[in-house]
Jmol script that loads the backbone (N, CA, C; Angstrom):
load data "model"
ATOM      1  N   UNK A   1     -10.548 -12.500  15.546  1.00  0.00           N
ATOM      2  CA  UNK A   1     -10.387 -13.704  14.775  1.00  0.00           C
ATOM      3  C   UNK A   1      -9.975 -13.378  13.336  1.00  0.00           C
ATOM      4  N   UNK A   2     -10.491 -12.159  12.738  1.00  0.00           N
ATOM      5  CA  UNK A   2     -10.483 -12.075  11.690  1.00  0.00           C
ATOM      6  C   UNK A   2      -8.786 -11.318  11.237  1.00  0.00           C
ATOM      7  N   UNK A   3      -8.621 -10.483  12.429  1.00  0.00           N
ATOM      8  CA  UNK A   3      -7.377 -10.237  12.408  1.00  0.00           C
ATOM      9  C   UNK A   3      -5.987 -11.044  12.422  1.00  0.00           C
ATOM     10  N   UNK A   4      -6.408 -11.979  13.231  1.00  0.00           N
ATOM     11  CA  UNK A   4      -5.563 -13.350  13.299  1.00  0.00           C
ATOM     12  C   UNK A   4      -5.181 -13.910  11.847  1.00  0.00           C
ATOM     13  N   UNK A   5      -6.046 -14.258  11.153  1.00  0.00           N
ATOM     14  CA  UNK A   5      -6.124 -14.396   9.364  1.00  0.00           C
ATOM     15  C   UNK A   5      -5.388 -13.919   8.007  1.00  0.00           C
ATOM     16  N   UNK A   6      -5.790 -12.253   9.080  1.00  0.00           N
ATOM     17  CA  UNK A   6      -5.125 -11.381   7.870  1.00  0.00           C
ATOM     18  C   UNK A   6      -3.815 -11.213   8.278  1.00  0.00           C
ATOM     19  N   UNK A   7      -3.592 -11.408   9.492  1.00  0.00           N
ATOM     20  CA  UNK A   7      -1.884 -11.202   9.702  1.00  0.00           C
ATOM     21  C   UNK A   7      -1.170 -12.686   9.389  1.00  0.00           C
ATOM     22  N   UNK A   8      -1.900 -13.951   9.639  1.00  0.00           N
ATOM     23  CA  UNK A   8      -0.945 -14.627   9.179  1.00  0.00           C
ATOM     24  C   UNK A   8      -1.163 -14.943   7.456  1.00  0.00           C
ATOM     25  N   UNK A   9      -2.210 -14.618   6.708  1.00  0.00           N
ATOM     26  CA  UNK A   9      -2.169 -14.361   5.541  1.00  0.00           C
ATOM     27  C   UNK A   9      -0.846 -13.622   5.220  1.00  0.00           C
ATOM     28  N   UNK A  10      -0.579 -12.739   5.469  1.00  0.00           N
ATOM     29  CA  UNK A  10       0.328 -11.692   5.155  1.00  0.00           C
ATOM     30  C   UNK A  10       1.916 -12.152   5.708  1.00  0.00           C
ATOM     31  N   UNK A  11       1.691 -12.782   6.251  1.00  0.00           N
ATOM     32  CA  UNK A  11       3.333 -13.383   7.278  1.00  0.00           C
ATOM     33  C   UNK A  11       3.585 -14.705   6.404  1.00  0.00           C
ATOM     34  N   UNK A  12       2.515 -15.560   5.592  1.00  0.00           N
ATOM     35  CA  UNK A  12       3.094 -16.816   4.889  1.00  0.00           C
ATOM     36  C   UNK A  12       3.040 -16.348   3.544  1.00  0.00           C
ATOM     37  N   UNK A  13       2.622 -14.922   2.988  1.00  0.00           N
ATOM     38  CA  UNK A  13       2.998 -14.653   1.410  1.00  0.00           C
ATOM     39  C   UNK A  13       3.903 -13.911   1.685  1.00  0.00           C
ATOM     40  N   UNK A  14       4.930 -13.344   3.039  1.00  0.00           N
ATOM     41  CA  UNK A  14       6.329 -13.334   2.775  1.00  0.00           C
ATOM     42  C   UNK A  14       6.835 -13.656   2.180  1.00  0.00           C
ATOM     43  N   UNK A  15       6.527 -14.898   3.421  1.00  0.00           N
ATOM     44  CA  UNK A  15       7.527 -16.531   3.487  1.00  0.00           C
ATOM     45  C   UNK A  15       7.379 -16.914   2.026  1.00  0.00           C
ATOM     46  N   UNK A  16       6.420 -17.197   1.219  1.00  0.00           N
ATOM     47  CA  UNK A  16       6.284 -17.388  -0.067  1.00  0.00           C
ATOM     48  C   UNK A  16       7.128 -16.543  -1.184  1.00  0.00           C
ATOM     49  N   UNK A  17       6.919 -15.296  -1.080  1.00  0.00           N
ATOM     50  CA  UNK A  17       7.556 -14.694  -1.897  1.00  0.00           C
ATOM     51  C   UNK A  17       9.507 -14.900  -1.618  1.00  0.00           C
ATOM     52  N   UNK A  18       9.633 -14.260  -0.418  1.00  0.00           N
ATOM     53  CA  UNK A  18      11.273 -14.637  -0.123  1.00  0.00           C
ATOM     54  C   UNK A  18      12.182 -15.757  -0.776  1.00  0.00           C
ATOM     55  N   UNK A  19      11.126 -17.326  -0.120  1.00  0.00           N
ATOM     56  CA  UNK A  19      11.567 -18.173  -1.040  1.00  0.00           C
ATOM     57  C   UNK A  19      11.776 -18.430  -2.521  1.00  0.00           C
ATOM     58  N   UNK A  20      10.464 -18.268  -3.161  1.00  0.00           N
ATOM     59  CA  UNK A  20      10.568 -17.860  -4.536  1.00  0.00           C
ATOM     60  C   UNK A  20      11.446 -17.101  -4.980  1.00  0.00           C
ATOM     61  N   UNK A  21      11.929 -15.755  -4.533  1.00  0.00           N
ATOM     62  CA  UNK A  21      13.129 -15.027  -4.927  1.00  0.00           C
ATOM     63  C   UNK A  21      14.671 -15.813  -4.503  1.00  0.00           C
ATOM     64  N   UNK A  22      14.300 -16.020  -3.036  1.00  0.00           N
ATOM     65  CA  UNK A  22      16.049 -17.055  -3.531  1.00  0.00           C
ATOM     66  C   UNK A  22      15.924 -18.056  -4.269  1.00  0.00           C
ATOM     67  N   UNK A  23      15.174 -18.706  -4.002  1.00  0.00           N
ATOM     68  CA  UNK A  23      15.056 -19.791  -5.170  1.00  0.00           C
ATOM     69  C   UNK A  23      15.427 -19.290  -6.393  1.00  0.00           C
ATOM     70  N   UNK A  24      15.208 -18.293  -7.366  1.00  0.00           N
ATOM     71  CA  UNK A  24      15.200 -17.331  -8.537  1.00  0.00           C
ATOM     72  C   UNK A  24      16.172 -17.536  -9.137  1.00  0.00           C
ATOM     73  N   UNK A  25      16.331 -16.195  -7.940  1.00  0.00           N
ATOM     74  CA  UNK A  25      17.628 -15.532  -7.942  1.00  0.00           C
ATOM     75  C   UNK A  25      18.877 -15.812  -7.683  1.00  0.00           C
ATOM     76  N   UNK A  26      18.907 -16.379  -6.374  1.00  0.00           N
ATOM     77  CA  UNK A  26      20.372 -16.670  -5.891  1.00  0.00           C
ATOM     78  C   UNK A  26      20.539 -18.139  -6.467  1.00  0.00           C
ATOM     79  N   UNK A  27      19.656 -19.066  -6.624  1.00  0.00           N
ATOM     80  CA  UNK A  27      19.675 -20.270  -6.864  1.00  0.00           C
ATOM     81  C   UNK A  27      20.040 -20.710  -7.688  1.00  0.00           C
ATOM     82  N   UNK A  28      19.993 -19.694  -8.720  1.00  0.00           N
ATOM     83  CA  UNK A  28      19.569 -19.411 -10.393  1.00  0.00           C
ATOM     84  C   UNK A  28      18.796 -20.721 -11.255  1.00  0.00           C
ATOM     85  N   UNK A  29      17.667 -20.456 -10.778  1.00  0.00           N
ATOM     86  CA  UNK A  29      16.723 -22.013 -10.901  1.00  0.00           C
ATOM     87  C   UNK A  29      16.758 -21.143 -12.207  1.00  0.00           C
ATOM     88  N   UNK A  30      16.829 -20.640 -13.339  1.00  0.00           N
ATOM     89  CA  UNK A  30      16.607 -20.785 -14.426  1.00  0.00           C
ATOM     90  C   UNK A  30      17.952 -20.592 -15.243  1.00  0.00           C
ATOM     91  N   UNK A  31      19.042 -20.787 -14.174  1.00  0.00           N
ATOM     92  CA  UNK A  31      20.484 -20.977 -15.305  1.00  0.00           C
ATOM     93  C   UNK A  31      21.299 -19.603 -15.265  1.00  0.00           C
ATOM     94  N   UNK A  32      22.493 -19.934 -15.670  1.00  0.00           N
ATOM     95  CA  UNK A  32      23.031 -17.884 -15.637  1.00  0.00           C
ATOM     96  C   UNK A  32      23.865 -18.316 -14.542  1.00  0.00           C
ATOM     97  N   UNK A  33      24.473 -16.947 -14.999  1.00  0.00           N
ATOM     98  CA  UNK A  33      26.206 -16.863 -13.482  1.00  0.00           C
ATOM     99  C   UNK A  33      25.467 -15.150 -13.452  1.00  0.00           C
ATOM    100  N   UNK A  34      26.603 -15.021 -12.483  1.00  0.00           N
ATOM    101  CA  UNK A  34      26.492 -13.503 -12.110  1.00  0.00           C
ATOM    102  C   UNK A  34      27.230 -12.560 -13.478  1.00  0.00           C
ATOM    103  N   UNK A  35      27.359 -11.561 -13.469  1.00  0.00           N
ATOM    104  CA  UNK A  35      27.816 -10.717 -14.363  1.00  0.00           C
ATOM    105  C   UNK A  35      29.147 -10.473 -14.076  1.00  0.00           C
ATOM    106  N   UNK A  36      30.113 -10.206 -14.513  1.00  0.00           N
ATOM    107  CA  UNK A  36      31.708  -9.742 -14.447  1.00  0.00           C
ATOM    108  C   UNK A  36      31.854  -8.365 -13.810  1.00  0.00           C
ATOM    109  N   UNK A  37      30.731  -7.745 -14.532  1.00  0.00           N
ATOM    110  CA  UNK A  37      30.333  -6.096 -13.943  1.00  0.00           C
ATOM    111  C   UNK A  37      29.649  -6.199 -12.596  1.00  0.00           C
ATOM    112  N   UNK A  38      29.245  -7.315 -12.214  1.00  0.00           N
ATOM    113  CA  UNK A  38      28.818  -7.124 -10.676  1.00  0.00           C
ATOM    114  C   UNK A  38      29.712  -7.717  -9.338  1.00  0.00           C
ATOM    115  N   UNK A  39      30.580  -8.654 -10.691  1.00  0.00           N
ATOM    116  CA  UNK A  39      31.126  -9.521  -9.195  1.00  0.00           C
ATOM    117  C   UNK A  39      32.660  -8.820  -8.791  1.00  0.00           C
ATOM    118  N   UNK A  40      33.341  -8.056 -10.275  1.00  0.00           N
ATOM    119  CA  UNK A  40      34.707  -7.813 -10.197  1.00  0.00           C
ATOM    120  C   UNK A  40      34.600  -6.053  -9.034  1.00  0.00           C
ATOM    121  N   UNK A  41      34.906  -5.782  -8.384  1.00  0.00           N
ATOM    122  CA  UNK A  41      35.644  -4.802  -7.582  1.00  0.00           C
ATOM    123  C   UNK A  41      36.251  -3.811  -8.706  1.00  0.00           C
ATOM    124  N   UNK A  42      37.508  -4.217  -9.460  1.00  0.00           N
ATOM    125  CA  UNK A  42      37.812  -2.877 -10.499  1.00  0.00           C
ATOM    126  C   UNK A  42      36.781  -2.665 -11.432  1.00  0.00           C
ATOM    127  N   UNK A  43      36.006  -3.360 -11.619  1.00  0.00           N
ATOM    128  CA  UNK A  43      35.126  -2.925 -13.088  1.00  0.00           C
ATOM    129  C   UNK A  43      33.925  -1.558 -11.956  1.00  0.00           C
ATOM    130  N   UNK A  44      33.720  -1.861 -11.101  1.00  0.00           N
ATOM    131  CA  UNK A  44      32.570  -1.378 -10.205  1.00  0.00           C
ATOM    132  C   UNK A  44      33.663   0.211  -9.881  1.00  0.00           C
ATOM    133  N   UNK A  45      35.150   0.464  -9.423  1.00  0.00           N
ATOM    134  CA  UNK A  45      35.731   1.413  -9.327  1.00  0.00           C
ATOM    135  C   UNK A  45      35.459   2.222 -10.490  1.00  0.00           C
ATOM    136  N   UNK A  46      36.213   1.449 -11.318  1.00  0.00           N
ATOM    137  CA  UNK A  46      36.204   2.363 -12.967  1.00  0.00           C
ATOM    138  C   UNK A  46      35.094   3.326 -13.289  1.00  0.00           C
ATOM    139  N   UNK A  47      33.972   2.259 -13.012  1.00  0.00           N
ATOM    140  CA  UNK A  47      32.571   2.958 -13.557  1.00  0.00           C
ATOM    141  C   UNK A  47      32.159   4.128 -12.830  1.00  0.00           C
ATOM    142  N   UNK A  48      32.311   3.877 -11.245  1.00  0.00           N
ATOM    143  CA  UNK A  48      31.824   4.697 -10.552  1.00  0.00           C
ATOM    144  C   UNK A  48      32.769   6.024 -10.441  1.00  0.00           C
ATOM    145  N   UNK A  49      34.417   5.838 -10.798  1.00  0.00           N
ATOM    146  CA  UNK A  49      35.292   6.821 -11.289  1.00  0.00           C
ATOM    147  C   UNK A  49      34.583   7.588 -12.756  1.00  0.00           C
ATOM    148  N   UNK A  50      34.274   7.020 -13.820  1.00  0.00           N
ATOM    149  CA  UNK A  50      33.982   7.364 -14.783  1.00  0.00           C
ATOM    150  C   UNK A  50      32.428   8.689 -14.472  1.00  0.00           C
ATOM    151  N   UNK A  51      31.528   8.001 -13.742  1.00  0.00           N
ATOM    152  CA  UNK A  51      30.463   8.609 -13.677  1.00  0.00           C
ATOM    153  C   UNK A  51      30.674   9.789 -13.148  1.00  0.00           C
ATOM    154  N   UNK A  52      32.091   9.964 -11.336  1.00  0.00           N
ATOM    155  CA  UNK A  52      31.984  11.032 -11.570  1.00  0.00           C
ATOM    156  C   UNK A  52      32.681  12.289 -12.056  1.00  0.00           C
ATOM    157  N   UNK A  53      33.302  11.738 -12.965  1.00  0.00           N
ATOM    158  CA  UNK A  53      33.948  12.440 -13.836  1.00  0.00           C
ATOM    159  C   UNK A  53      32.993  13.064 -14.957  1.00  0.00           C
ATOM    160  N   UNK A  54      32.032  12.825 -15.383  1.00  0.00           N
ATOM    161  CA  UNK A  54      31.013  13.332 -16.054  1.00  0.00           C
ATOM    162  C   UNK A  54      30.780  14.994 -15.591  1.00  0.00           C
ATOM    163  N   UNK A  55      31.034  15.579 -16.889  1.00  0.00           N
ATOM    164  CA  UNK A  55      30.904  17.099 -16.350  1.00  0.00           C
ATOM    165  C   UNK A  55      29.333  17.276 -16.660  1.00  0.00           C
ATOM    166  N   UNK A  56      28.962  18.366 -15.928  1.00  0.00           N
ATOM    167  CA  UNK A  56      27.474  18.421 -15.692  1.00  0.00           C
ATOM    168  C   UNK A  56      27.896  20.247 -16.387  1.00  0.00           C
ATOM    169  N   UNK A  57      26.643  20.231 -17.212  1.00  0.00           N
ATOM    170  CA  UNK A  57      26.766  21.586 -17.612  1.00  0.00           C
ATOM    171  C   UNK A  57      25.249  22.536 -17.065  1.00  0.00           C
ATOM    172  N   UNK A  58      24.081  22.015 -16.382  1.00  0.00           N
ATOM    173  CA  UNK A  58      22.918  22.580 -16.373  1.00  0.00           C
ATOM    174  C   UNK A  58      23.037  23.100 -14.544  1.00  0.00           C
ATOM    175  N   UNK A  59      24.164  22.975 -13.705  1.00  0.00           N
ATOM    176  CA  UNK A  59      23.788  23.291 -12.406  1.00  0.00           C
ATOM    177  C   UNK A  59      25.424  23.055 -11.799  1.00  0.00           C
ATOM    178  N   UNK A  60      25.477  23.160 -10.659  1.00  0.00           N
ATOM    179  CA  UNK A  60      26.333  23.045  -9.715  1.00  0.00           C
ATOM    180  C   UNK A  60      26.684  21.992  -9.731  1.00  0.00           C
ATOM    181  N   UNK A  61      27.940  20.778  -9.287  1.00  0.00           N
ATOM    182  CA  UNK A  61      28.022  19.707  -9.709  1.00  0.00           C
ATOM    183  C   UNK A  61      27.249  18.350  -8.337  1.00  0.00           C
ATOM    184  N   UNK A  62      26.844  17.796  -8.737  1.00  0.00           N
ATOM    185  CA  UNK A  62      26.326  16.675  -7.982  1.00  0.00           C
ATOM    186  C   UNK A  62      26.608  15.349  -7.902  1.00  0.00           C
ATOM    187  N   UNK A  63      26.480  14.041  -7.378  1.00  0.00           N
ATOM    188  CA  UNK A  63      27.026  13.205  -6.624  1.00  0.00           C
ATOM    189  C   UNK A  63      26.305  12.286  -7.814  1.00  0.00           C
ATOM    190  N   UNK A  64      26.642  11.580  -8.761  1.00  0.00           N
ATOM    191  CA  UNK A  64      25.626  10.619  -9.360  1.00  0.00           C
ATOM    192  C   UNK A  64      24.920   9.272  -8.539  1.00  0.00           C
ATOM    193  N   UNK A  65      26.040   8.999  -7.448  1.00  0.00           N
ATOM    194  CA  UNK A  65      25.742   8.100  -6.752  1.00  0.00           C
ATOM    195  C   UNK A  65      25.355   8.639  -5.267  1.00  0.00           C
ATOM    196  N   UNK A  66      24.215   9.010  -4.374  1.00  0.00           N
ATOM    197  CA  UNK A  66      24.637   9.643  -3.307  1.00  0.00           C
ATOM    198  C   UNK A  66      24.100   8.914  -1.820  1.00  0.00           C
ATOM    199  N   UNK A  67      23.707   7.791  -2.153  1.00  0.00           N
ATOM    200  CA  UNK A  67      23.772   6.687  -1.577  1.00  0.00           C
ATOM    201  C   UNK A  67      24.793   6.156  -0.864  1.00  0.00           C
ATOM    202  N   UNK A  68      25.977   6.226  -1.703  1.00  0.00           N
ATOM    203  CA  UNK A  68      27.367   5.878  -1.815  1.00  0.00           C
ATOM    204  C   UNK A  68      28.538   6.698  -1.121  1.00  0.00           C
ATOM    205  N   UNK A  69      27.717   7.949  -1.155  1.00  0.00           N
ATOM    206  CA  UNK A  69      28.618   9.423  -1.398  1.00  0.00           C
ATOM    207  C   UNK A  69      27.546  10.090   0.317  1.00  0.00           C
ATOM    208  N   UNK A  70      27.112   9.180   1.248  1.00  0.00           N
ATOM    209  CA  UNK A  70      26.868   9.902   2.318  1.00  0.00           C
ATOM    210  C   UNK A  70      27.876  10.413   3.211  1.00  0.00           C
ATOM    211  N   UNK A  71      27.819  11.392   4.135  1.00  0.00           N
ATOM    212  CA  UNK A  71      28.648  11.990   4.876  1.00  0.00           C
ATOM    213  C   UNK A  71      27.880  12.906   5.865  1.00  0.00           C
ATOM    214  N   UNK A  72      26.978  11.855   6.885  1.00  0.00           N
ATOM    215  CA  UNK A  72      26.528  12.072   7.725  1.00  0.00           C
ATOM    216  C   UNK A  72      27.230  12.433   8.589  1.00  0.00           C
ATOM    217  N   UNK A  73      27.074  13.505   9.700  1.00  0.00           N
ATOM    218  CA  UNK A  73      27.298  14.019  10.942  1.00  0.00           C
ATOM    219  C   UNK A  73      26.840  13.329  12.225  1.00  0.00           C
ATOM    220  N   UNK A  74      27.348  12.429  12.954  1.00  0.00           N
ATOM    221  CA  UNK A  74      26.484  12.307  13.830  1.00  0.00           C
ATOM    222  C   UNK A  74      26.775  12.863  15.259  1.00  0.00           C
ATOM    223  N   UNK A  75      26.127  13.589  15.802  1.00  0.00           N
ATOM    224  CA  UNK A  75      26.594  14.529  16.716  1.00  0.00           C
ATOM    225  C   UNK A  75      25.751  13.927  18.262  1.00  0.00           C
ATOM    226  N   UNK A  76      26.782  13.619  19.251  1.00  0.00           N
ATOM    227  CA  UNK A  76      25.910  12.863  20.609  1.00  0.00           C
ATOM    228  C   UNK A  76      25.034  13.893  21.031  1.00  0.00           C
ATOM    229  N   UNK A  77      24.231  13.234  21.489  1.00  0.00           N
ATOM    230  CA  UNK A  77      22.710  13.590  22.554  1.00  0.00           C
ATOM    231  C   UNK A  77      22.894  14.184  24.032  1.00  0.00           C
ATOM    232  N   UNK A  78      24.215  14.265  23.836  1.00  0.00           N
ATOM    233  CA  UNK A  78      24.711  14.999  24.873  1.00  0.00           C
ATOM    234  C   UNK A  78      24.385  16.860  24.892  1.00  0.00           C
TER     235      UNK A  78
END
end "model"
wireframe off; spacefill off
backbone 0.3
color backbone group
């Protein structure tokens, strides 16, 4: 019984929170547009050109973004 409680406790302060964030956020219940830097495509190239162009002087060079920069193998189960 008590388990019953705590799981739907936990399943309607999702639901609570989710809404509240679109509401927020996407809704923009408090006003605001999106940014130019988030919505434009070349501004997002440039930057991410710029970053990795950044010379690194303390190590070997690395990926600033590597999230972005995966290059997984996926090899069958065969």
């Amino acid at each position: 019984m008590t388990a019953g409680y705590i799981a739907g406790s936990l399943v309607g302060s999702f639901a609570i929170a989710y809404l509240c964030d679109t509401f927020v956020s996407d809704k923009k219940a408090f006003g605001g547009s999106i940014p130019k830097t988030v919505s434009e495509k070349e501004w997002w190239l440039a930057t991410d050109t710029k970053f990795q162009a950044w010379p690194r002087t303390a190590g070997p060079p690395v990926v600033m973004n590597p999230i972005s920069r995966q290059n997984f193998i996926v090899k069958s189960a065969e």
